[in-house]
Structures are given as C-alpha cells and as structure tokens.
N, C-alpha and C positions, 0 to 999 in steps of 0.2 A: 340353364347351365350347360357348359358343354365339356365332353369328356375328351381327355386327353388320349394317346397309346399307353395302355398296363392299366389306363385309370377304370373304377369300375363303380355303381352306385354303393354305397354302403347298405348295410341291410342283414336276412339272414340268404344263407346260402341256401338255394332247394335243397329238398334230402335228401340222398344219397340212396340211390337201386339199391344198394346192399342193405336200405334200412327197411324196404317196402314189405308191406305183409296183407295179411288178405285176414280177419273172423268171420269165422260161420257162422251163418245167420240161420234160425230158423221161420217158419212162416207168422210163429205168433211175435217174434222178435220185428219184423217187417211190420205185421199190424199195428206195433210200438210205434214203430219209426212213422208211417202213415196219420195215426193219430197226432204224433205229435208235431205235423209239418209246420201250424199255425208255430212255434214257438222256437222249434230246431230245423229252420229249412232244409232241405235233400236230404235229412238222416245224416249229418251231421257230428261231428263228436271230435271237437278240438282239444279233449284231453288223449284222446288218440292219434293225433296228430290228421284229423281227417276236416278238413275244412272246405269242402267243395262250394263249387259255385257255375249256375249254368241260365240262363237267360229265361224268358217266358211268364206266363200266366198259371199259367198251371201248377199245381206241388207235384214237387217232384222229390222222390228216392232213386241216390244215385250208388250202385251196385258194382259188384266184380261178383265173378259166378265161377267155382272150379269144373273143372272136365265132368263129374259126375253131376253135374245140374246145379248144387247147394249152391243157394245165393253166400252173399261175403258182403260184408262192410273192409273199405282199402283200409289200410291204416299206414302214418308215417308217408306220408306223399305218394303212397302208391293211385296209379288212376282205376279209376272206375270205368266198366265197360257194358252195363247195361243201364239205362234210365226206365225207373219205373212211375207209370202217368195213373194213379187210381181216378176211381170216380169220386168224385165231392160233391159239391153244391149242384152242378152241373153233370149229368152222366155223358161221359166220351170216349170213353174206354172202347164200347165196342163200334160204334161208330169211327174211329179211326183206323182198326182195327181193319173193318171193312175196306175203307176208302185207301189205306193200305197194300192190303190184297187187290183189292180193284186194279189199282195200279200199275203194283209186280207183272197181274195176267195182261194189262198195256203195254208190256215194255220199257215202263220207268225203272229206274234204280230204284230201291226200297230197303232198308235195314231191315232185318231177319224180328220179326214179331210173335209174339205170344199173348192170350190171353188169360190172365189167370184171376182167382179168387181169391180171396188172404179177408178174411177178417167179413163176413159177409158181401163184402165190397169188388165191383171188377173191378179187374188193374191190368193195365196194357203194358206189357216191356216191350223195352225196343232195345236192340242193341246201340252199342255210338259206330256210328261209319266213321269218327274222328281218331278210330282204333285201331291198332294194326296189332293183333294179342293184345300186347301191357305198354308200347310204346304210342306215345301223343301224336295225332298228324294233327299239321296247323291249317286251320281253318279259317273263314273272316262271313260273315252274313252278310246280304246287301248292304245295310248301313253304315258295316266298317268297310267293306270292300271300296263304298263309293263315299267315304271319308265324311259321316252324315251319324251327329249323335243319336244315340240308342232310341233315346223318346220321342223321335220322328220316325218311326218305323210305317205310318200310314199317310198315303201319298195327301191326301187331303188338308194332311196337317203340318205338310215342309215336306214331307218324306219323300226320296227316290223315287220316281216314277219307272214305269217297264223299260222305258227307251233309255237309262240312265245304267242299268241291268244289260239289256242288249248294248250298249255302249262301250261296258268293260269287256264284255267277253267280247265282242270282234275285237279289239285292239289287244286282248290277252289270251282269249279262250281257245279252242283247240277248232280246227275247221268245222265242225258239225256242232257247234256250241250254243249258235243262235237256234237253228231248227230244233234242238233238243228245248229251247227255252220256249220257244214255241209250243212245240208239244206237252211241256207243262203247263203252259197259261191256259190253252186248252181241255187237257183234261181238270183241272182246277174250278172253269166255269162248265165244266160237262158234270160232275160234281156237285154243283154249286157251292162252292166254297170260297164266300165272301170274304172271311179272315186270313188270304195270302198276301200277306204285305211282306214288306223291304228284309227284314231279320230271319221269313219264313222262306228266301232263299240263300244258299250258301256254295263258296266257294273253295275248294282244295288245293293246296299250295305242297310241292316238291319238291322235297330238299334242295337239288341245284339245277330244278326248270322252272324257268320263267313264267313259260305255261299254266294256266289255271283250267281246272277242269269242275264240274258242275257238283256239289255234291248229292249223295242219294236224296230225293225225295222226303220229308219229312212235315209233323203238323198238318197232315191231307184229312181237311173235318168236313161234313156236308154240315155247314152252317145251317143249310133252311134246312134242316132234315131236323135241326134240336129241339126241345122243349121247349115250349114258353118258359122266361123269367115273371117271377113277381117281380113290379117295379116296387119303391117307397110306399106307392100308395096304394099296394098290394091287389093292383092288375096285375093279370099275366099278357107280359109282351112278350112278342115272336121276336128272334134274332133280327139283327140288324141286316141286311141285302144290299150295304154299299161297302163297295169292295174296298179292300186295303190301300191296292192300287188299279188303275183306269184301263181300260182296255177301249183303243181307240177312244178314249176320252169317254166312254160312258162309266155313272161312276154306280149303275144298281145291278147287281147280279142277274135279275131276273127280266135284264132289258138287254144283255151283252148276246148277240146272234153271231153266227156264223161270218156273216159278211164283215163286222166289225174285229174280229180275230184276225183273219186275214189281211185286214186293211193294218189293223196295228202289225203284224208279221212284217208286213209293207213298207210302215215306216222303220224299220231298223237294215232296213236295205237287201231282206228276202224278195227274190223275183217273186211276183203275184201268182206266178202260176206254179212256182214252189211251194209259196205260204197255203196253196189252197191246196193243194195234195197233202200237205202235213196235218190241216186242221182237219180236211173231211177223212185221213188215213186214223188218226186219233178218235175221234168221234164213231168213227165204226169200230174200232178198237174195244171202247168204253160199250156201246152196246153189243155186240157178241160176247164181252166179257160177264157182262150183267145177267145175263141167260144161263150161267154155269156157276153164277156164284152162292156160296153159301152162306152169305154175312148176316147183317141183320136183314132183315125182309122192310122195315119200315123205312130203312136207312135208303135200300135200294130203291124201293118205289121212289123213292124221293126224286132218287137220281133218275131212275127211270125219264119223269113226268119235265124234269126238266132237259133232259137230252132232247125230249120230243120240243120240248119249244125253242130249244138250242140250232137245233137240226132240222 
C-alpha cells in the first residue's frame, strides 16, 4: 500500500513524553524479573504500558536507573537505558565483562559496564549506546543495515559476510570506518570470539547526516574460554570455533592467523601495508592490555594462549 501526503498508517499513536515514568525497582524486585525471564521476556509488564523488545540469545532485563544508582522499570513508553545480561544455563556475565574491559584498555568504544550480584547469580549491565539520557538514537545491525533477514545473521547460513560490512561503510562510513572495522575483526579473533556475526555489529544513524558511524562494541564473548555444554545425550561439548562470519575465508577461529586478517583488511580496499600496521598495532594492544588486567584469570589465559597462536 502506498501513502498518500497527511496520509498516515492507522494504529495507536506512541505515548506521549509527558506520559513517561520511571518505578523503582529493588534488587529482590530484579531477581523477580530474572526468574521470571522464561515467561515475561526483558521484565516486561504491559499493564504498565512497558512492552520492550530487543534482539539476541540471551534473557535479558531491560532497565532505566535514576541519578542515585536505584534501578527503575520505564513505564507508559518511556525507554530503558541499561540492559541487564544474568548468568543462566550458560555463565557470561563475567566473561564479557572481561572481554569488555579488555577492549576499552584497546581503544574500542565500549558501553560503560558493571558487574553485579542480585539473587545469587552474576548479572552484567551494560548501558544502551542507543541512548542519549531518555532520547532513542536510531540504530540498524549488520543484517538490517545490509537489507538481510534477522535469522541469517551467520555467514554460513546466507548471512552477510565481512566484505558486505566493509562494503557499506566505504560507500556510507566516516574516513576511518573501515580500519576501525579492522581493528575489531582483530581484536575479536585475538579474543577468540567465534560468535561475531552479522547482528553483533551495528550502525548509528544522525538525525540529518547521511553519514553512519560504527556503534560501541558490544556481545565481546571469549567463546573457547566457556564451559563445556551437555549435548541431548548428556556429553559435554566444547563451544563451537566456527566463526559467525569468515575472515579471509577461513571459517574456524583457532585456524584464523595474522596473515589472513591482513589479507581480508586487503580485500575491502586497505593498502596492505596499512592493514598490517592496524592488525599487528591491535594485537600488541590486546597483549599489553592482558598484563594489567583484572578480569577473570581463566577467561584471560584463554586469551592469552591464543594471542600466542594468533601472533
């Protein structure tokens, strides 16, 4: 259907700033909301007019926090500005936590992180970079950016490959857009963080520039660093090591080298002897960084062992 001038879709109107409100939540109020993610996804409560929605694997609780710390549940359309990531089936809390911080001391963008406890359980908050105080900025992930439904987010499976990623930002992104994207593909397999696919990068849109610029870093997990899963038939399997998406076409995390980073920087039209300054400036980044960190210690060996086979 197509809309005419003054025509508009029928529907309800968003709710109006003047209706937004914020409840204080206490910690055992959150371990509610936690609990109950299986049933009321992100803390949820559509008699309050709070019906959020936000992409991912993970349960998530989605938060507004006043000046003095107390978390808040939005109500009546107001937005939410912290997302909180607990531990579940899988613990990740502190492990991203880490790879987080890791980052920040790289020189990635990074949303401002905390680690906290609620209900015996760790839970990672992170703020939204999608935030500016209480107003929305518009954002799109790989997938929407490169006009590619949600449930192909892994290159193996349809999904957007790196070059498709570097493709938009030269023709949209700001001059330093691609080496920046570099330097996260990089410290990603320095890392080792097999789960960056298509949705686990995203882009920030300005009100009246064309211009897209890279958004913070977020989802930075040392996949090999996690637990074994029980499978069905109650072995425990190691994470998966094929990456989301391909770097120079290799598709296992713990096969991706130095020289094949470079060569993929290569194909999106970084001079080689650019691409190679970028990856070995990151990589010595990532280990000076490691030497002063205080994350988890199992998390960073991890990273450790594979910098050294990285590098």
């Amino acid at each position: 259907m197509r809309w005419g001038p003054g025509d508009r879709p029928r529907g309800n109107n968003p709710p109006e700033r003047s209706d937004w409100g914020y409840e204080a939540l206490t910690l055992v109020d959150i371990a509610d909301l936690i609990d109950n993610l299986a049933t009321v996804p992100f803390g949820a409560d559509i008699d309050q007019g709070w019906s959020p929605s936000l992409p991912g694997y993970q349960g998530k609780v989605l938060l507004g926090r006043f000046a003095d710390g107390t978390w808040a549940r939005p109500l009546h359309g107001a937005p939410s500005t912290w997302i909180l990531k607990p531990d579940r089936e899988i613990r990740l809390a502190e492990n991203e936590a880490t790879c987080l911080r890791l980052a920040a001391s790289c020189g990635i963008p990074v949303p401002d992180v905390e680690l906290l406890t609620i209900g015996g359980a760790k839970v990672l908050a992170i703020t939204r970079y999608d935030r500016d105080e209480t107003r929305r900025i518009h954002q799109e992930d790989g997938c929407q950016a490169t006009g590619m439904p949600p449930m192909l987010k892994y290159e193996a499976e349809g999904g957007p490959p790196l070059t498709a990623l570097a493709e938009l930002l030269r023709n949209y992104g700001t001059v330093d857009s691609l080496k920046e994207l570099l330097a996260r593909v990089t410290f990603n397999v320095a890392i080792g963080n097999a789960d960056a696919h298509a949705k686990n990068s995203s882009i920030l849109h300005a009100p009246a520039d064309p211009t897209v610029v890279i958004a913070p870093a977020y989802d930075l997990i040392s996949t090999i660093a996690l637990d074994p899963r029980r499978s069905v038939a109650g072995q425990k399997v190691p994470a998966s090591t094929r990456m989301g998406q391909r770097v120079d076409g290799v598709r296992d995390i713990a096969e991706v080298s130095r020289a094949n980073l470079v060569s993929e920087g290569s194909k999106w039209g970084i001079p080689s002897k650019a691409a190679t300054q970028i990856v070995e400036e990151m990589l010595e980044m990532v280990r000076r960084a490691l030497r002063v960190s205080d994350g988890d210690r199992a998390v960073l060996a991890t990273i450790e062992t594979q910098l050294d086979r990285v590098g």
